[in-house]
Residue, then its C-alpha position, 0 to 999 in steps of 0.5 A: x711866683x707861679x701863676x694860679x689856674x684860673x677861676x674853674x667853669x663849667x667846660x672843666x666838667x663833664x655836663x650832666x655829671x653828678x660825678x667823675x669816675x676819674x677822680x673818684x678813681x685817684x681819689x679812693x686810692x685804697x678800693x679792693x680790686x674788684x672795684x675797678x671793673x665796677x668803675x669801669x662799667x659805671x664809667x661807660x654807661x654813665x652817659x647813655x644813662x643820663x641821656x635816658x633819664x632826661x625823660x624824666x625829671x617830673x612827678x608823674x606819667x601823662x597817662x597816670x595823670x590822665x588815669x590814677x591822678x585826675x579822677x574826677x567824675x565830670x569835665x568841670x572837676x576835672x578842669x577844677x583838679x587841672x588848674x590846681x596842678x597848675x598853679x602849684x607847678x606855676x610856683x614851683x617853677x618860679x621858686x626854682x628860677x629863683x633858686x637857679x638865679x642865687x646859685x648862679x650868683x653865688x657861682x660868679x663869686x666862688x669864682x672870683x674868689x678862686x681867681x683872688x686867694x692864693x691859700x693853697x687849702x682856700x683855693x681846693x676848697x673853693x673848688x670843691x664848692x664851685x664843683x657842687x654850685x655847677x653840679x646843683x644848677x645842672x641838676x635843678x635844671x633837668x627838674x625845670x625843664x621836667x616841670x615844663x614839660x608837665x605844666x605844657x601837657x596840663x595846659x593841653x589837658x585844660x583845652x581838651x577837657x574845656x572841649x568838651x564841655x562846648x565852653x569857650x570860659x568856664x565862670x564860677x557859676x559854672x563850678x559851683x552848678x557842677x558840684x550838685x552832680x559830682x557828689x552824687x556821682x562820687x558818692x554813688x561811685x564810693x558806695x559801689x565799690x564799697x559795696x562790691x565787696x560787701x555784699x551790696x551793702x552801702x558802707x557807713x561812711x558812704x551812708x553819711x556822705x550821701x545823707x549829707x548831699x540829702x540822698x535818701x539812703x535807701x533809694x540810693x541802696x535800692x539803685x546799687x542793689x539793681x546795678x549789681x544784679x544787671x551786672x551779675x546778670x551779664x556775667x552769667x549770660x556770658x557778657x562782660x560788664x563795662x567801664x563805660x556802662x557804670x560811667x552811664x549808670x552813674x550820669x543817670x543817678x546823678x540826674x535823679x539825685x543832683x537838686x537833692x543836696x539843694x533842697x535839703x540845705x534849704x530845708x536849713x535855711x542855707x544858700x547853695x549860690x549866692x550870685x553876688x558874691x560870684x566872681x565875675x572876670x572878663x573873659x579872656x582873649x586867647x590867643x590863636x596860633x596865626x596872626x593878621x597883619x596889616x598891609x603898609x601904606 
């Protein structure tokens, strides 16, 4: 009786390699000719090019999460829109894990098994799928150590931005009292750039939005109307309008509109905040990168 190989592992493959050009090479016997070289290119570049893309593996760039992403208007938002992208990396991580724990068990036992059968075909196919248990570990890897990678820079972005707020822990009260200028200043930032287009009109649904936040519609017209025209006189005196003067603009509408939306809730009878229905954690004591020690008796 012949002795049967042993249970296969990952040292029998190459790491990181969704694919063998060796076997595909004995496998696809029939390939025209001109299929060779190609092979043959692939074969050659493959490693460079698996090296290059362990770079990636995650949803975005840093500066597109900083950018195109994370576009709230004030620091509190920004920190809101953080911790949601925390949270939902945090889950997938640990949904991940687990995956990675099942398909490693489920690895073991294909293994086992192909130590036990003897059936020639039972053993190819065990094969086959030890081959694609290893090849999907590999592959959920780079994506774990992808989404690391992002949760650590979201988690820098959260220091950062808490930075700038001169706050050591934000509470809840905090969040809700920033709403008040975040939906003036994305209201008043929606108008304008709907309005450049437009003529200087505010469109409908700014309109409504910014009805809705108890800013009188007109007064914020007349607001866009002067900021266009500054602009426009800028330009024409060959000065280039910045980025940084509509942020200012903005902060400066939000100080004249912010207690708008409150007063108009009032006016109906409504609570803009409630604080015994706030929550009220103990802050939480973060850690510092040096330790004291004690010194023994």
């Amino acid at each position: 009786m012949t002795e049967q190989p042993s249970a296969i592992t990952t040292q029998d493959f190459i790491p990181s390699a969704e694919i063998s050009i060796s076997s595909l090479k004995n496998e696809l016997t029939q390939l025209p000719k001109e299929y060779s070289p190609m092979l043959q290119n692939i074969q050659e570049n493959l490693p460079a090019i698996q090296a290059t893309s362990e770079n990636f593996y995650k949803s975005h760039s840093q500066y597109m999460n900083a950018t195109v992403d994370i576009t709230d208007l004030t620091p509190l938002h920004s920190i809101r829109h953080i911790l949601a992208r925390i949270e939902r990396k945090k889950a997938a991580l640990a949904e991940a894990q687990i995956k990675r724990r099942k398909d490693d068990i489920e690895l073991r036992r294909k293994q086992k098994q192909f130590e036990e059968t003897t059936d020639e075909f039972d053993r190819e196919l065990l094969e086959i799928e030890i081959i694609e248990l290893m090849n999907g570990l590999t592959s959920g890897e780079n994506y774990i150590k992808g989404a690391i990678r992002e949760m650590s820079y979201l988690m820098t972005q959260y220091n950062s931005v808490l930075e700038k707020t001169g706050k050591e822990h934000l509470t809840e009260e905090d969040f809700e009292d920033d709403e008040k200028r975040y939906h003036v200043m994305t209201a008043l930032k929606q108008a304008l750039n709907a309005a450049r287009p437009r003529g200087g009109l505010i469109d409908e649904g700014n309109s409504i939005y910014l009805f809705d936040i108890g800013v009188n519609v007109a007064h914020a017209q007349a607001e866009i109307f002067n900021y266009l025209k500054q602009e426009q006189e800028m330009i024409e005196n060959g000065l280039a309008p910045s980025h940084e003067m509509t942020m200012e603009w903005l902060e400066r509408c939000a100080d004249k509109f912010k207690d708008c939306g409150q007063r108009f809730a009032e006016s109906r009878g409504l609570i803009t905040l409630d604080q015994k229905s706030l929550a009220q954690p103990d802050p939480v004591q973060l850690l510092t990168g040096t330790t004291e020690t004690t010194e023994e008796n």
